[in-house]
N, C-alpha and C positions, 0 to 999 in steps of 0.2 A: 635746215636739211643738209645745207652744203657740210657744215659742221658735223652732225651725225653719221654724214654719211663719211667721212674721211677716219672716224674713230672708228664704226666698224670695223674697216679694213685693219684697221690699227689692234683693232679687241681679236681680230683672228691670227694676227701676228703675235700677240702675247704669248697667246695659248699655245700656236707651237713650239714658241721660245719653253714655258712652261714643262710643256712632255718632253721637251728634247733635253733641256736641265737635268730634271728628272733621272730619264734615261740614263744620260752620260755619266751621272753620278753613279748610280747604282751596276752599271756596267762597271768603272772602273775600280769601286770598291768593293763590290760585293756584300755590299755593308749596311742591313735594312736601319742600325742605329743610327750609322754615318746620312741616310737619307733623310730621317729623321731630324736631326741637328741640322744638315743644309735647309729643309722646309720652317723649322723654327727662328732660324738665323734669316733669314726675309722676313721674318715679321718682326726685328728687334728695330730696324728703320722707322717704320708706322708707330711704334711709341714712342721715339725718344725726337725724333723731326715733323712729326705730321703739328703738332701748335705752332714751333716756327713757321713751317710750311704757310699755315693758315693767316697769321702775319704779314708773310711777305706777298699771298694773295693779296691782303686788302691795301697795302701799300702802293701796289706795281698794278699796271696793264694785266689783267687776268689772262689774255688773248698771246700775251709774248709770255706771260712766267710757262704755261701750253706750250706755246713755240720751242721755245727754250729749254724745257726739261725734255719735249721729245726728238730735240735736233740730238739733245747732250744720249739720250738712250739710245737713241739710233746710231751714234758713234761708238757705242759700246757693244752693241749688236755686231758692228764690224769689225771691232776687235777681235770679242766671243768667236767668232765665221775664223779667224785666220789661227786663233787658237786651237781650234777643234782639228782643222786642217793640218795642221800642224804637229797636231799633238804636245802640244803645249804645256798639259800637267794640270790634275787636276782643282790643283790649292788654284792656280791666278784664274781658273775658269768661276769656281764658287765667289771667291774674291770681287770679282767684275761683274757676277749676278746679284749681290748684294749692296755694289756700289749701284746697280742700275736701280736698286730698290728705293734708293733715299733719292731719286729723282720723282720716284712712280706716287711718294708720300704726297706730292702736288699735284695730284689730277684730281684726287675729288673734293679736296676744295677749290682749284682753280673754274673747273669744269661747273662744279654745282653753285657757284658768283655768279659765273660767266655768262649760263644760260638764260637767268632770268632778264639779263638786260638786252638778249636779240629777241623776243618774243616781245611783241606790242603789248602786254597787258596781261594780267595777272590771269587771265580766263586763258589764256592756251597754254598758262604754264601744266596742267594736268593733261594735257595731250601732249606735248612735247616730253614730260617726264615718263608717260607710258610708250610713248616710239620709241628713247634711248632704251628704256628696259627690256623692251621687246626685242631690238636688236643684239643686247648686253648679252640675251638669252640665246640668241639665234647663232652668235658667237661661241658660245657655252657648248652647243652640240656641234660645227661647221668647224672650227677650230683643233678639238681632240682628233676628228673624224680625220681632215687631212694632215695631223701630223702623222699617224697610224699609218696612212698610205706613204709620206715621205720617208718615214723609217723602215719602212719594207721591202722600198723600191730604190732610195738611195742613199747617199752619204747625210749624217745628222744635221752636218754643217749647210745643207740648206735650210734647212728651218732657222736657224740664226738669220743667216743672209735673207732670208723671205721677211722676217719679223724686220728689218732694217732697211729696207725697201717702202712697208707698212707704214715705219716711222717717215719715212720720206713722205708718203703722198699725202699724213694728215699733217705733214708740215705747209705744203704747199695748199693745201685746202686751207690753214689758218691766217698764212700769208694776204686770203685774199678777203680775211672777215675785217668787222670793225671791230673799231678800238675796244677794249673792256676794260678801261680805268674805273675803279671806285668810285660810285656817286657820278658817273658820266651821264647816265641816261634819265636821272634826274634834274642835273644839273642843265640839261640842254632844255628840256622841259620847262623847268620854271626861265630862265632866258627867253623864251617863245612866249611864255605869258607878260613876261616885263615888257619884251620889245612889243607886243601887241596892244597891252595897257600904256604905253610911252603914246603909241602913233592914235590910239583913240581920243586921247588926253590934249593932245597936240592938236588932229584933227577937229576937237569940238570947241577946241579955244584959241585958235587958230595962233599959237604961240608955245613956246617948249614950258614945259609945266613940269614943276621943283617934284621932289619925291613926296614930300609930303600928301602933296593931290594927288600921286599917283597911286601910292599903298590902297587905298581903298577898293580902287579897283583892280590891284593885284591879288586882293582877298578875296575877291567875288569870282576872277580867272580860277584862281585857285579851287576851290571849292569844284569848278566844274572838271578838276584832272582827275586822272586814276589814280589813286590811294598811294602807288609809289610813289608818282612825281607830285603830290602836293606837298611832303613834309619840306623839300628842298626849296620852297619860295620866297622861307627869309633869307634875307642879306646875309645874316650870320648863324649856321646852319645848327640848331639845337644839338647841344652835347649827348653822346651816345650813352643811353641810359640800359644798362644790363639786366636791370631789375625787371625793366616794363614787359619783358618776354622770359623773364628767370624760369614761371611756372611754366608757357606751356611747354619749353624747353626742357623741363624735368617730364612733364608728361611723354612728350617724343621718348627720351633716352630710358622711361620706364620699360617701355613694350623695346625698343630695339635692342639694350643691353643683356632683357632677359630672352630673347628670341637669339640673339647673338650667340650667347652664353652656349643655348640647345644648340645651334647652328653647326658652334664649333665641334664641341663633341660629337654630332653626325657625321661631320667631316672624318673622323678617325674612325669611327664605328662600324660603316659601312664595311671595313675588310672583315672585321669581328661577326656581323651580323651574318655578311654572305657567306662566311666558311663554318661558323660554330650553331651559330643559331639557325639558319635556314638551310643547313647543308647542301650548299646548291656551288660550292666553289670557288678558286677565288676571281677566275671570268665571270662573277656575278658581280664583283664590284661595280665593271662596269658598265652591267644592267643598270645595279642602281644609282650611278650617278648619270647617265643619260636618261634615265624618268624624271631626274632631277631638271636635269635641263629641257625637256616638252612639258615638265609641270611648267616651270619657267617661264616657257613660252603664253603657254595656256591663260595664265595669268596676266601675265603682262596684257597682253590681246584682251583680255577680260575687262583691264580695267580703263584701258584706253574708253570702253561704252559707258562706263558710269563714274568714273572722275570727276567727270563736269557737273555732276550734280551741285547743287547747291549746298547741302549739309551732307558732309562727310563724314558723319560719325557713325553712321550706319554701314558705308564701308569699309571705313576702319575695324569696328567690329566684327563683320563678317570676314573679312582678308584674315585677321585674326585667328577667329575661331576654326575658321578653312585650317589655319597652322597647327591651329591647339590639335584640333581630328585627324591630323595627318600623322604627329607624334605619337596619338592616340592608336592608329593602325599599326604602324610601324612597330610598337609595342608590344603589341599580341601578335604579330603575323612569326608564324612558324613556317611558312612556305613561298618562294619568289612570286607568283604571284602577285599577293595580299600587300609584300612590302614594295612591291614594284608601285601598285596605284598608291600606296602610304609617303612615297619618297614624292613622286610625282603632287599629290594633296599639298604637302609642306612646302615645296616649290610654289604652288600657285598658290596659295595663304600667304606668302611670305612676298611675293612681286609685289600681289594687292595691298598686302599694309605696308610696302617699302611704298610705293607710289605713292599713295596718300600721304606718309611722313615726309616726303620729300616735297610735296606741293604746299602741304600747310609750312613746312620750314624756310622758304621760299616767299611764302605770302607774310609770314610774318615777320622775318630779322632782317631789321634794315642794311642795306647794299654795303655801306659800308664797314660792318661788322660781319659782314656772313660768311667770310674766308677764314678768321679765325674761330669763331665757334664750329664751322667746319670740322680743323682741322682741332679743335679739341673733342671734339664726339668723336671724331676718327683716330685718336686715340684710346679713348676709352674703351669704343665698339671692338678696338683691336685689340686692348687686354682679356675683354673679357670676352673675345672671341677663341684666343688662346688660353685662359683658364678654363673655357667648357673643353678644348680639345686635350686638357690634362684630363680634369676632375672626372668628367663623365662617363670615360669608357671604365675609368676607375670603379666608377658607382656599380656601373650597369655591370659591370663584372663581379663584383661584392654583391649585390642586391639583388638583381634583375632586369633584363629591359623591360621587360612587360609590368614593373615597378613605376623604375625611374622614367621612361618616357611616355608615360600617360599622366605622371605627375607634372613633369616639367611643361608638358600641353597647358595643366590646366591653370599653370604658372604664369603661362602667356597668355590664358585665359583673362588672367586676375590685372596681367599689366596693361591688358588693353583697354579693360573696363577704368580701371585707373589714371591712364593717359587720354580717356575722353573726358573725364570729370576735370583734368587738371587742364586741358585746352580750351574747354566751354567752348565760345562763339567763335575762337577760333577755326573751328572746322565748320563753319557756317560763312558762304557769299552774302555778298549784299544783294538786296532785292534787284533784281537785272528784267524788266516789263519785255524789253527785244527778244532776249534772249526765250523766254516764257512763251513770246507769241510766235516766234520762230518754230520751237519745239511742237506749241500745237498744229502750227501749219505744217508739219514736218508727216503729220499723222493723213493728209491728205493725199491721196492718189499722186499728185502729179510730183509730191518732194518724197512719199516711202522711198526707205533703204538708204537714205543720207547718213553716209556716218555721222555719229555725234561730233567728232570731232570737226568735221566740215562746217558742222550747224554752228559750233559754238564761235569759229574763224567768220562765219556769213553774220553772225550775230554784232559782232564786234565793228561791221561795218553799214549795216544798217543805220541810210540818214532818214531824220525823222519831217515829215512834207507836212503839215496843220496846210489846211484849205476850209475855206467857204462856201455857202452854199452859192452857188452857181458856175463856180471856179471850172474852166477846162483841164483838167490832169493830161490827157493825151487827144489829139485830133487825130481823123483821119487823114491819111497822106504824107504825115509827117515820118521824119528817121527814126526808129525803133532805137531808144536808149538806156533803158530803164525797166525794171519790175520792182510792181509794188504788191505788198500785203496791206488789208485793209485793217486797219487797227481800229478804228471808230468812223462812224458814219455812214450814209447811204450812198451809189454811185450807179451811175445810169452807164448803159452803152445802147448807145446809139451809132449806125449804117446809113450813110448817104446811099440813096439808087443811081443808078445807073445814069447818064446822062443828065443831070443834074434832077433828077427823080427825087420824090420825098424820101428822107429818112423812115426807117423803121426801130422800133425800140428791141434790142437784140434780150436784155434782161435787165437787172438789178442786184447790184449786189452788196452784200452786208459784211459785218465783223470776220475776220479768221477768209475770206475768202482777197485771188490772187490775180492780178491782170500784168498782162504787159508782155507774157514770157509770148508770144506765137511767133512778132516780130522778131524780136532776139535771135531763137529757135533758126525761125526758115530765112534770117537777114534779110528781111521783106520791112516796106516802109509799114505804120500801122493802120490797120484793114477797119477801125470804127473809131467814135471817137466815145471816149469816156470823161463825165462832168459831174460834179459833185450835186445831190441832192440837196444834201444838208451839209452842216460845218461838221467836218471831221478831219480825222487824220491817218495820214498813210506810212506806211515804211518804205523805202526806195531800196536797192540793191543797181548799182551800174549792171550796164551790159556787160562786161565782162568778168566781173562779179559773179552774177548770177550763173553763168555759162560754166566757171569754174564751181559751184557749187552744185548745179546739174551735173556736170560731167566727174563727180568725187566717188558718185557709182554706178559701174556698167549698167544695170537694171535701169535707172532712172533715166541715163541719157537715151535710151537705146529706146526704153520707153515713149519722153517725150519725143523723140526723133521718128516714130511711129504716127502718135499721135497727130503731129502737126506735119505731117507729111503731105501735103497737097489737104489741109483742112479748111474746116469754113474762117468763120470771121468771130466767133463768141471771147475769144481772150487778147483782142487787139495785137 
């Protein structure tokens, strides 16, 4: 979060750096070819350093190469600020925005390393990848908007100085993360299974015991980690094989090189479209790159609810085909309108199948490889982002939009279907029981309206209690610690009376049903005591756990805080 939320700041600094570039150029030149050649000239960086780039990711600290490129940016930001002020001239202004470009080639592989190893586990990498994109987007419209009002109201040279400020506070936000070396957050991992396997080893044989006795039971630790940290528990860490992910890697760069490709050419299109084809002027540009960015939004938001699914092919398809029908509208629409909701369509298609590509690419290329494939798809995305923004307005002016962009939809159509055959199981979780009975408990009265995203964090920490039949789970009188879901078996609650009065039997209850929360709730010791029928087993959630999962939406705390408001005694 700390991290996300320092790039925001940082993504709204770009963007006024961006329009105010822009601006300053086309002010001083007059020159829509000369803006032209400046916008082309920032993307000759991303092809010819973005594979280094992706290299020196998996080498170095992900967390400093970050630091590092955006201390080096930010120094350049305050250069830009004293030049503009200055009037300086426009060659060393372009000059210094292009040198700041071969810095910018190392954020989306440093960033997209970096992330998977602060997230406990491969299950919140699909929430955490839809928060970034949601706020990437949020950036998208927040960003343009106040440069607009800075160039209105004052000199350009503050949006330089504000972009440079931006770099500052997500430097100090990085200052305070851990480390992001290569292979660290596995490597700590299998460490934690040896030293654990060492001290069981020791403690059952009351003497230090050779490696030989202890592999065995580093294989068995093993087995119980999460699918990142088990590859890292031999001694000598298998050779990093390119092959074993060659395909669904081709699958990925199917759908993103041909969706790129359309991308790019809309990127150019849009003036062509607003003034030729919809006759609506050229302040309709930007209509439609602001639908671009509330599709954006839309999306992203969209797909934060159903990422966590377990087989993603289904959304990849559909994120997809949302893109193919957006190209589709945009197509045929002869009036703003039509291509407003068309531009917005292709935004939200295009979040949902980046989100997805970005979690299964994450879940499958190992840590220490995944800066340089990075930073070689980031090259490629960026040729062929800049060949659509040649070839296509080319087309669409030879041929037709209402042609070529129902075609190129259905082009995306054809890569997506393509890119789920070529990932197979990929885009498939492992069986996860917690997480499943979480979900259906979730359909209940007392957890409706939990984000998924909550559920899938609550999930991840569910410990699992096996009990007996007779077993006491909670007495009356005791401190309120704990909420459990009943996963299997019967469980009684029972009520001492008053004054040492006979107990009464308050009910029974079975599978999918939930005890423990009233104490938590009203910080009240617990009001009955609940005993195991029969032998089953429960899910636990700590107090304060549970607290922050009630409390992840207003509806439901506000809710239970109703409910258990001065209530009786039925949920201990």
């Amino acid at each position: 979060m700390r991290l996300f939320a320092g790039e925001f700041v940082s993504g709204i600094g770009d963007w006024l750096y961006l329009v105010a570039l822009l601006v300053i150029v086309y002010n001083e030149s007059n020159d829509p070819l000369l803006l032209g050649i400046v916008g082309g000239a920032r993307v000759i960086p991303y092809v010819i350093l973005s594979v280094p780039a992706g290299v020196i990711v998996d080498r170095f600290d992900r967390r400093m190469v970050l630091l590092v490129t955006d201390c080096a940016r930010g120094l350049i930001m305050v250069a830009l600020t004293y030049l503009v002020l200055t009037k300086g001239g426009l060659a060393p202004i372009v000059g210094l925005a292009i040198f700041a470009t071969c810095f910018s080639t190392f954020f989306r592989p440093a960033i997209g390393a970096y992330v998977p190893t602060l997230v406990r586990d491969e299950r919140e990498l699909g929430p955490a990848n839809s928060l970034f994109a949601t706020l990437g987007e949020l950036t998208f419209i927040i960003g343009p908007a106040l440069a607009g009002i800075i160039i209105a109201v004052t000199d350009l040279a503050w949006a330089f100085a504000i972009n440079a400020v931006t770099f500052a506070v997500v430097a100090l936000v990085l200052a305070t993360l851990p480390s992001g070396k290569p292979g660290a957050k596995a490597s700590d991992a299998a460490e934690a299974v040896v030293d654990a396997a060492e001290a069981d080893a020791i403690e059952a044989d009351g003497a230090a015991v050779g490696v030989a006795a202890v592999a065995p039971t580093v294989l068995v630790a093993a087995a119980a980690l999460p699918v990142s940290a088990a590859p890292a528990v031999p001694a000598v860490p298998p050779a990093m094989d390119f092959r074993a992910v060659a395909r669904p890697l081709v699958g990925l760069l199917s759908l993103d090189t041909v969706a790129g490709f359309m991308f790019g050419g809309l990127s150019v299109l849009t003036v062509l479209l607003a003034v030729d084809r919809l006759g609506a002027g050229e302040e309709a540009t930007g209509y439609l790159n602001a639908a671009v960015g509330v599709g954006g939004v839309i999306g992203a938001v969209v797909s934060g609810a159903i990422v966590m699914r377990r087989n993603l092919a289904p959304v990849m398809l559909t994120g997809a085909g949302i893109l193919a029908l957006g190209f589709v509208v945009v197509g045929f629409s002869t009036a703003l309108p039509p291509a407003l909701l068309g531009m917005a369509v292709i935004a939200a298609g295009s979040l949902l199948a980046d989100v997805v590509s970005t979690t299964v690419f994450q879940r499958i290329v190992p840590d220490e490889m995944r800066g340089r494939i990075l930073g070689t798809m980031q090259m490629l995305q960026t040729f062929t982002f800049a060949l659509g923004s040649v070839l296509l307005p080319v087309l669409v002016t030879a041929i037709g939009a209402w042609i070529i962009l129902p075609v190129g939809g259905l082009a995306i159509a054809v890569a997506a279907v393509a890119a789920v055959a070529l990932l197979g199981r990929n885009l498939q979780t492992p069986e996860d029981a917690g997480l499943d009975l979480l979900v259906r408990v979730s359909r209940l009265p007392i957890l409706a309206g939990v984000p998924p995203a909550a559920l899938e964090i609550a999930a991840a920490r569910l410990v699992p209690v096996p009990v007996t039949a007779g077993t006491v789970v909670i007495r009356q009188g005791d401190p309120a610690d704990r909420f459990y879901i009943v996963e299997s078996g019967s469980f009684a609650v029972d009520q001492a009376g008053e004054e040492g009065g006979e107990s009464r039997r308050l009910r029974v209850m079975g599978v999918d049903e939930v005890f423990g929360e009233l104490g938590l709730m009203n910080r009240t010791a617990r009001t009955a005591t609940v005993t195991a029928e029969t032998d089953g087993r429960l899910l636990a959630l700590s107090g304060p756990e549970f607290l922050e999962l009630a409390g992840s939406a207003a509806e439901v705390s506000m809710r239970l805080a109703n409910r258990y408001r001065g209530a009786g005694t039925s949920s201990s």
